[in-house]
C-alpha positions as CSV (number, residue, x, y, z in Angstrom):
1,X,17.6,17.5,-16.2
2,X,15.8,13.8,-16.3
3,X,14.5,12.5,-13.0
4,X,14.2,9.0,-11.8
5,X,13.1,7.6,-8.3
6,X,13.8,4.3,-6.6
7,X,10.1,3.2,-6.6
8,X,11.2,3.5,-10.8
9,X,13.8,1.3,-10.2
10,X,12.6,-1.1,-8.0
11,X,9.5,-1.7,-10.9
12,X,12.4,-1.6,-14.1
13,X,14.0,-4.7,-12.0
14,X,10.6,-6.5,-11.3
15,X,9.9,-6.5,-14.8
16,X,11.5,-4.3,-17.8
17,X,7.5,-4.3,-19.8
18,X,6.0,-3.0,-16.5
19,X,8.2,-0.1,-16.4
20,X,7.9,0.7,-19.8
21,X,4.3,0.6,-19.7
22,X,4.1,2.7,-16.4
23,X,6.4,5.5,-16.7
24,X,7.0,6.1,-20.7
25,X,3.7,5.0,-21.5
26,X,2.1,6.5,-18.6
27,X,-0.4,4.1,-18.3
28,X,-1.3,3.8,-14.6
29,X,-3.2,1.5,-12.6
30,X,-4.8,2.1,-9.7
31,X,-3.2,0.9,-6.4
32,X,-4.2,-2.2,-5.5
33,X,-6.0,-2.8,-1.8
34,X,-2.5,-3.7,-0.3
35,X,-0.9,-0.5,-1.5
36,X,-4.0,1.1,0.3
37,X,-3.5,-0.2,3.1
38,X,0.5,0.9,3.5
39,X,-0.3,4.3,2.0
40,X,-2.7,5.4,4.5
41,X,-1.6,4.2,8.3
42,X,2.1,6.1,6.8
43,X,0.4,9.3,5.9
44,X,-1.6,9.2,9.5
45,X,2.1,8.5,10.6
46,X,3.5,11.4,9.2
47,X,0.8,13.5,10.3
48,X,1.6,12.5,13.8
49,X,5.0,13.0,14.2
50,X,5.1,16.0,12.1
51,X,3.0,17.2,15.6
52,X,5.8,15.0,17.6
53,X,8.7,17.7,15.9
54,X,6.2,21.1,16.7
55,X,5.2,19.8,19.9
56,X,1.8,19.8,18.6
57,X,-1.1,17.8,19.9
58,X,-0.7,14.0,18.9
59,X,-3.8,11.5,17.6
60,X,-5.0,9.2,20.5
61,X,-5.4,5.7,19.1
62,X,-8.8,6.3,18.5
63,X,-8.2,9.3,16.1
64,X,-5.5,7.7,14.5
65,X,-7.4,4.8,13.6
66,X,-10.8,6.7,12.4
67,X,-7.8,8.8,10.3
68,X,-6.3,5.7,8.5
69,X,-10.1,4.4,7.8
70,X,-10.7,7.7,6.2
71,X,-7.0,8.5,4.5
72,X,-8.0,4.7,2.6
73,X,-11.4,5.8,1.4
74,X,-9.9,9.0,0.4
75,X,-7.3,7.1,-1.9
76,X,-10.0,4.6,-3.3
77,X,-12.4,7.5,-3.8
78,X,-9.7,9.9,-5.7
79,X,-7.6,7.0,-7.1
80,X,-9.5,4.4,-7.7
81,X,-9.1,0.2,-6.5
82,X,-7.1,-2.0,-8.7
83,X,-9.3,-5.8,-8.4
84,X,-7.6,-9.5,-9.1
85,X,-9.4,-12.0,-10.1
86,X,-10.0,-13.5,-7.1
87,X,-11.0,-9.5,-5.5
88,X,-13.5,-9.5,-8.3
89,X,-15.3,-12.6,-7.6
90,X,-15.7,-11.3,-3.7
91,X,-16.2,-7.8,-5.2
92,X,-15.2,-4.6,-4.7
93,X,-17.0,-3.3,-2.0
94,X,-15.5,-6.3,0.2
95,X,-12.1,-5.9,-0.7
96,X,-12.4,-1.8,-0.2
97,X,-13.9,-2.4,3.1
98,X,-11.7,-4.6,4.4
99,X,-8.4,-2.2,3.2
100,X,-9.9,0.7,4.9
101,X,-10.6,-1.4,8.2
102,X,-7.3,-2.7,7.7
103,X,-5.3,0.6,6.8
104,X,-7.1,2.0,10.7
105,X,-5.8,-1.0,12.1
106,X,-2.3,0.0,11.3
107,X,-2.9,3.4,12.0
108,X,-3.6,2.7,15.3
109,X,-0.8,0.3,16.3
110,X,1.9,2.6,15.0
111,X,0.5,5.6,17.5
112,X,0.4,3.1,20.4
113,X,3.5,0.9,19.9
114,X,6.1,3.2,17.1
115,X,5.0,6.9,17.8
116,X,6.0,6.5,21.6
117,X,9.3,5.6,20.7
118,X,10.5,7.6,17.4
119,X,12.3,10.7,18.1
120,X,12.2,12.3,15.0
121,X,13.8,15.3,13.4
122,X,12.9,15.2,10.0
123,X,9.2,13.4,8.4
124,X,8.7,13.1,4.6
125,X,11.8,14.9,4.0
126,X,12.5,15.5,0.2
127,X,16.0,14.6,-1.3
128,X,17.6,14.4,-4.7
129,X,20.8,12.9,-5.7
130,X,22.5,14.3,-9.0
131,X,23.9,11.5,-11.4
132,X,25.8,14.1,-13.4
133,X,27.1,11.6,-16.1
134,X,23.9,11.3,-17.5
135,X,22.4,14.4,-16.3
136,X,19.2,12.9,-14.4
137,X,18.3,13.2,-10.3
138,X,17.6,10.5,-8.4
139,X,14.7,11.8,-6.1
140,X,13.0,10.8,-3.2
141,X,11.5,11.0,0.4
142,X,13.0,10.3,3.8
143,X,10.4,8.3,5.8
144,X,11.4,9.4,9.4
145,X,14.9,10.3,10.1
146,X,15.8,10.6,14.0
147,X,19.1,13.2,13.2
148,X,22.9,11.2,12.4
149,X,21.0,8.3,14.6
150,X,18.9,6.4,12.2
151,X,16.4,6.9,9.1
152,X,12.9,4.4,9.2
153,X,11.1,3.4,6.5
154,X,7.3,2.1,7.4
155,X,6.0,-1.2,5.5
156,X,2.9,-2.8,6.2
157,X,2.5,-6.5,5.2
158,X,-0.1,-9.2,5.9
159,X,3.8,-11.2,6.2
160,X,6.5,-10.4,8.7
161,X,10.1,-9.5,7.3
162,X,12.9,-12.1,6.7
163,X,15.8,-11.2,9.6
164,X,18.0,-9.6,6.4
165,X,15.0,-7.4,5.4
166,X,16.8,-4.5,6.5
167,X,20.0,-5.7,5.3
168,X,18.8,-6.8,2.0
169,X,16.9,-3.4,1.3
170,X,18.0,-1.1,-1.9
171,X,14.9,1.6,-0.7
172,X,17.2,1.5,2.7
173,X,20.3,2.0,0.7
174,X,18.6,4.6,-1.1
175,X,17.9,6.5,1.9
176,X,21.1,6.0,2.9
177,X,22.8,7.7,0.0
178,X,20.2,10.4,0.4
179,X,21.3,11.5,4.1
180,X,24.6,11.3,3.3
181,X,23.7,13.8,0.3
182,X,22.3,16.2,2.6
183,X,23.8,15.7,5.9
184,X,27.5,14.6,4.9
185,X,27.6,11.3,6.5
186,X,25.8,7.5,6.8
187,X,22.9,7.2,9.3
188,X,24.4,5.1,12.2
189,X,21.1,3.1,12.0
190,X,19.0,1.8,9.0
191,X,15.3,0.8,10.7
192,X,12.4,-0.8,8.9
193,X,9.5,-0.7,10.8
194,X,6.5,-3.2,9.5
195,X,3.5,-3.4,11.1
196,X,1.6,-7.1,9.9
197,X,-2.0,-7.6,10.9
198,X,-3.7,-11.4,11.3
199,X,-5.8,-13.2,13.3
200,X,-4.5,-12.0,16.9
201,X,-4.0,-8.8,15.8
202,X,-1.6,-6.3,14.5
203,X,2.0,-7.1,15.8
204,X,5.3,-5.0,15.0
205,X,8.5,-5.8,13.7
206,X,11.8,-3.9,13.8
207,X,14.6,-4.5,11.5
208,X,18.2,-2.8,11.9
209,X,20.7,-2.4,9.6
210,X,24.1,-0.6,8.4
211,X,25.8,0.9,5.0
212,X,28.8,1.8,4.5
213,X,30.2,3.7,1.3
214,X,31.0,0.3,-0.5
215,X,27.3,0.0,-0.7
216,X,26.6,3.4,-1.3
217,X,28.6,2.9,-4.2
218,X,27.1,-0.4,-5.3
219,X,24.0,1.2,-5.5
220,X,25.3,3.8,-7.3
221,X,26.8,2.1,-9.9
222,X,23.4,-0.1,-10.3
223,X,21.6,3.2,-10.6
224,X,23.9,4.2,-13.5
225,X,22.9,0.9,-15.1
226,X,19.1,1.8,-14.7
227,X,19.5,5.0,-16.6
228,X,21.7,3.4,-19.5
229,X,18.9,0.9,-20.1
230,X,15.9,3.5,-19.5
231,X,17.9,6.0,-22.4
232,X,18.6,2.9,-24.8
233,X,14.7,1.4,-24.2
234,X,15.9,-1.6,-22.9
235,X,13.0,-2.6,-20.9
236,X,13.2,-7.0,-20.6
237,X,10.2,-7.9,-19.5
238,X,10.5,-10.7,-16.1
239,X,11.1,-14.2,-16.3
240,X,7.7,-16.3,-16.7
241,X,8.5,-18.2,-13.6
242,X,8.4,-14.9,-11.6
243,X,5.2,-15.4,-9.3
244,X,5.0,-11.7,-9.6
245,X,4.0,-12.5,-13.1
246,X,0.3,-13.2,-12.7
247,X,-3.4,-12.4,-13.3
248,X,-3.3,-12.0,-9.0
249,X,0.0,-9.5,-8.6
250,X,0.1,-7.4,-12.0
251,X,-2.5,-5.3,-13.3
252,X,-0.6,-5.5,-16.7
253,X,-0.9,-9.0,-17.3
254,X,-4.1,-9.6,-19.1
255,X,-2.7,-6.9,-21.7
256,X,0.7,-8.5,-22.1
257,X,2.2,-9.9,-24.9
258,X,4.8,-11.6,-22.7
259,X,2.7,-12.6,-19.7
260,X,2.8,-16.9,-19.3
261,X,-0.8,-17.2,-19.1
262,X,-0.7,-16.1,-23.2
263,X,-0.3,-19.6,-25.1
264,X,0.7,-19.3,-29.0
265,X,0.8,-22.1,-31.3
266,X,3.5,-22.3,-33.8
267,X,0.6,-21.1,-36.3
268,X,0.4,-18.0,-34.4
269,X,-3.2,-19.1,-33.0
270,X,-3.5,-17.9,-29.3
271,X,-5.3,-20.1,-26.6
């Protein structure tokens, strides 16, 4: 059986060459200092309220922020940095620096502001949902899940949400489908917790949302489509007027024949 993921579906509808290039091609880049910096306050997250469940001892705020400083250098060390062009010219060492101070930042403030108030049952809790039509799993990962009450996904963003973000989010919907997979009904609550850092500091925001089985099922059906298009190789590449499309946001783009920034003459001379 084939398996696909919603972080597979969420990059096939950002742009159809960057999927292809990713996950049949299997070329991957290295995360790029803002994916550092959400992977490793979550995984100090997790830690913690894994002890929250066992009644374990919890991180102070110190801890937990000396943990996400060293979870980031961990991922840069093992995984490598991914550099824009504007990272390069200030240079790697900067930009790594700054993640990991960053990525302890965020540890911290979840620990004194989210930990305190998450009851959870379940953390990093593994789900798969059979599409049997075209034989492939949807798989996945709960963030948090605090029993029928709620599940919680954690972002962190140098940006606060919109007030739809919850509303408006298919990894939400996702999760949603999951727990009803494997508990037999929808979460009351749909939480998105993101933690932004600037200049006074790092604040948090909580967005709260609902699904019902209409959008279970709209998501479904959208899921189907994914598949059709991945069997087929059907992979459109995005539209050039997609800021996403850039030398700053893609690690793809200096490699791609599609990528705006590529000018051809009607001679077939590049610029």
């Amino acid at each position: 059986m084939h398996h696909t993921s919603f972080t597979q579906i969420q990059m096939m509808q950002r742009c159809g060459e960057q999927y292809r290039r990713r996950y049949p091609g299997g070329e991957k880049l290295p995360p790029a200092a803002a994916m550092v910096v959400g992977m490793a306050p979550d995984r100090v997250a997790s830690k913690n309220l894994k002890a929250k469940i066992d009644g374990a001892m919890l991180l102070t705020a110190d801890e937990s922020e000396e943990a996400g400083r060293t979870e980031a250098r961990n991922i840069i060390v093992t995984e490598g940095l991914w550099l824009s062009q504007e990272e390069r010219k200030e240079g790697e060492k900067k930009v790594a620096d700054n993640a990991v101070a960053r990525a302890g930042k965020m540890a911290r403030a979840h620990t004194t502001s989210l930990l305190p108030v998450i009851q959870p049952t379940h953390v990093q809790r593994e789900w798969a949902v059979v599409v049997p039509a075209y034989d492939t799993t949807l798989i996945g990962v709960i963030d948090v899940q605090e029993g029928a009450r709620s599940v919680r996904d954690l972002k962190c963003s140098k940006r606060a949400p919109t007030k739809y973000a919850a509303e408006n989010s298919d990894q939400l919907t996702a999760y949603a489908l999951a727990a009803l997979t494997l508990d037999g009904m929808i979460p009351e609550e749909l939480i998105l917790d993101v933690l932004t850092d600037g200049t006074k500091g790092v604040h948090v925001h909580k967005r709260i949302a609902t699904r019902d089985r209409d959008d279970l099922q709209s998501f479904y059906r959208r899921l189907e489509r994914h598949i059709e298009a991945v069997e087929k190789g059907v992979f459109v590449p995005t539209s050039q007027d997609n800021w996403q499309c850039s030398l700053r946001w893609c690690g793809y783009a200096p490699t791609c024949p599609y990528f705006r920034g590529h000018k051809v003459l009607g001679t077939g001379v590049e610029l």
